[in-house]
N, C-alpha and C positions, 0 to 999 in steps of 0.2 A: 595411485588413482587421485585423480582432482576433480574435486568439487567446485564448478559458480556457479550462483546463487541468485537469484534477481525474485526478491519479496520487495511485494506489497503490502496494504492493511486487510487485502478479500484472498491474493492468491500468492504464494510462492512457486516457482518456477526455476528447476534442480537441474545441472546438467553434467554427467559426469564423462569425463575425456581421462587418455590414458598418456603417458608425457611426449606421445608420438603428435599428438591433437586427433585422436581418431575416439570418437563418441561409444564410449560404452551403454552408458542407460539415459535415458530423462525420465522426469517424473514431477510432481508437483502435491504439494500439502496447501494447505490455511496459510494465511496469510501468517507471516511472523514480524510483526510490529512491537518492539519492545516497550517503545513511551504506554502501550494502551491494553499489554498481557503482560504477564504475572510469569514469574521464570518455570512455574508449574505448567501451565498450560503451552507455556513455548517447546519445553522439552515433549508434552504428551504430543506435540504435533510433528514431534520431527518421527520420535522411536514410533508411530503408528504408522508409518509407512515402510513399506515391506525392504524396498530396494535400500531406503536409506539405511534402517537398523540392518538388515542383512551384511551391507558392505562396510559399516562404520570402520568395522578394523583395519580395514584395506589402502583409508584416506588420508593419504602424502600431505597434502593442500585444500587447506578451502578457501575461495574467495566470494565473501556475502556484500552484497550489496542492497541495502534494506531501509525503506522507511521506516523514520524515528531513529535514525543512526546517527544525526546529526549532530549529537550534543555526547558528552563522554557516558554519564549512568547509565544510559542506554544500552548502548555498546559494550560497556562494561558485564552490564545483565546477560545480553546474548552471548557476549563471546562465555564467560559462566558456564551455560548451559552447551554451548557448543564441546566447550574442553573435556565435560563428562561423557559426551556423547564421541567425540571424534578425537578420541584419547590420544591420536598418535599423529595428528595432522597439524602442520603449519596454518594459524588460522588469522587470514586479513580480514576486517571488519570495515567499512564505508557507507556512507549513507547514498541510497537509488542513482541519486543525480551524477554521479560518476560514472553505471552503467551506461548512462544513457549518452554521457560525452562519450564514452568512446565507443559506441555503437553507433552514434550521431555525426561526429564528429573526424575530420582527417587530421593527423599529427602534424601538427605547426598551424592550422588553418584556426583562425581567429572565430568563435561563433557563439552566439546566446544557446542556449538549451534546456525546454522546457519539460516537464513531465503532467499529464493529465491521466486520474485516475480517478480512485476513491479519495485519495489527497490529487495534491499537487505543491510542483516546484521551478522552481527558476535559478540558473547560473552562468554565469559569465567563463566562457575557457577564452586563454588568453593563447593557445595554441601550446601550451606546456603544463599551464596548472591550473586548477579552478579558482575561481575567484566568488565565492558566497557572500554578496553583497547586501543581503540585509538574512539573516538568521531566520530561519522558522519557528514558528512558535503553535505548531500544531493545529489540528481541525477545529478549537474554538475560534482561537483568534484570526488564522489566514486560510491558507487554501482558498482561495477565489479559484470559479471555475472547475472544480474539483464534481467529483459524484456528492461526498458527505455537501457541500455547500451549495447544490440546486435540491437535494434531498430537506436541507432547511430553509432552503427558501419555498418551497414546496408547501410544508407541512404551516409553518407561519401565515403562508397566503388562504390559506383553508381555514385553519382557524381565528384570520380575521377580516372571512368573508369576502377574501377578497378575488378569488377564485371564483367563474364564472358558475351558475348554477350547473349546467350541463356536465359540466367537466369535474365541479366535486361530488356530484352522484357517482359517475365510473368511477372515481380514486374512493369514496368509501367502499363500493363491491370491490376494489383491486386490493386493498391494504385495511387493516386493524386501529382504527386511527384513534382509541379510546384515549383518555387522557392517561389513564393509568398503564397500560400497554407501551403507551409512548415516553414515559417517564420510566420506566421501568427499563426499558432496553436503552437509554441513552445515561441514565445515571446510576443502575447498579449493575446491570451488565457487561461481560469483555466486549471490546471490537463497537461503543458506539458510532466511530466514524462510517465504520461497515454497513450497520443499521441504516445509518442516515443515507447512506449513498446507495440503498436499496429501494430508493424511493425515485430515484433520479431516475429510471426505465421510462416514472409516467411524462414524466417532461419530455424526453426522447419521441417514446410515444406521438406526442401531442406537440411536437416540437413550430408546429407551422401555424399556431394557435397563436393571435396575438398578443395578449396576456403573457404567456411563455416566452414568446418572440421578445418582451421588455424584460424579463428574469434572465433569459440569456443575453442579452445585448448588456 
């Protein structure tokens, strides 16, 4: 049985094939971002889903491709938590933007390739191999474009009034904006970039609002 894998920081997305390519189960857990959860919490999200701890024994190959895979501790951590759980399986480890080249991308053909989510990323296939031209360095400092980074630009324009009257009356009935609630899920909580990019719906929302119209542009 083989396992790929295509995690985010909101969802993971499981698909399991047999070595003929013919699809036995899919399924999907919590996101498994390792930069932003704790090896505790990654494992409770894998073994609480039925199909995956059901078949763990059965799995030949897994191939995870997952943000925050970018950098080695990372990876290190998951694959960790993988080896307990998928005790008898071959296990390749990659960070998302690979998925997305060869799901994007034709063999040999030259092309950028972006990822927009709860993060986001950018790379360069040069028709053979990636080419990661400047390093991520996570949801505080990049992701431009992403959910988490209109979710703070969001929350910043609100509180400094810069948010049209009309539009931060709905986002207080929509969302918990207390200073403590918000401080709370971004700096001791798992999964603040999650948080953040739970806010990004009102943008969406309200996307043809001019104000909004300059946060995305």
């Amino acid at each position: 049985m083989i396992l790929i894998v295509d995690s985010g920081s909101t969802k993971t997305d499981w698909i399991s094939v047999d070595n003929d390519g013919k699809i036995l189960f899919s399924t999907q857990t919590l996101g498994l971002n390792p930069q932003v959860l704790s090896s505790a919490i990654l494992k409770e999200r894998i073994i609480n889903n039925f199909d995956l701890y059901q078949n763990r024994e059965q799995v030949t190959h897994l191939y995870f491709y997952g943000a925050g895979c970018g950098v080695e501790s990372p990876q290190l951590r998951i694959r960790k938590v993988f080896n307990e759980i998928f005790k008898k399986a071959d296990i390749s480890i990659k960070e998302d933007t690979y998925a997305a080249v060869y799901a994007a991308s034709k063999p040999g053909e030259k092309s950028i390739v972006c990822i927009l989510g709860t993060g986001s990323n950018c790379t360069y296939f040069d028709g053979k191999n990636i080419e990661q031209r400047v390093d991520s360095l996570g949801y505080v400092l990049m992701d431009e474009a992403s959910g988490n980074f209109f979710g703070k630009q969001l929350i910043r324009s609100y509180y400094f009034n810069e948010m049209p009257n009309n539009l931060a009356k709905e986002f207080e009935k929509e969302y918990d904006l207390s200073p403590d609630t918000i401080k709370e899920n971004i700096y001791r909580r798992e999964n603040p970039n999650t948080y953040l990019a739970s806010f990004s719906r009102f943008l969406i929302k309200h996307k043809d609002s001019s104000p909004f119209q300059e946060i995305i542009k």
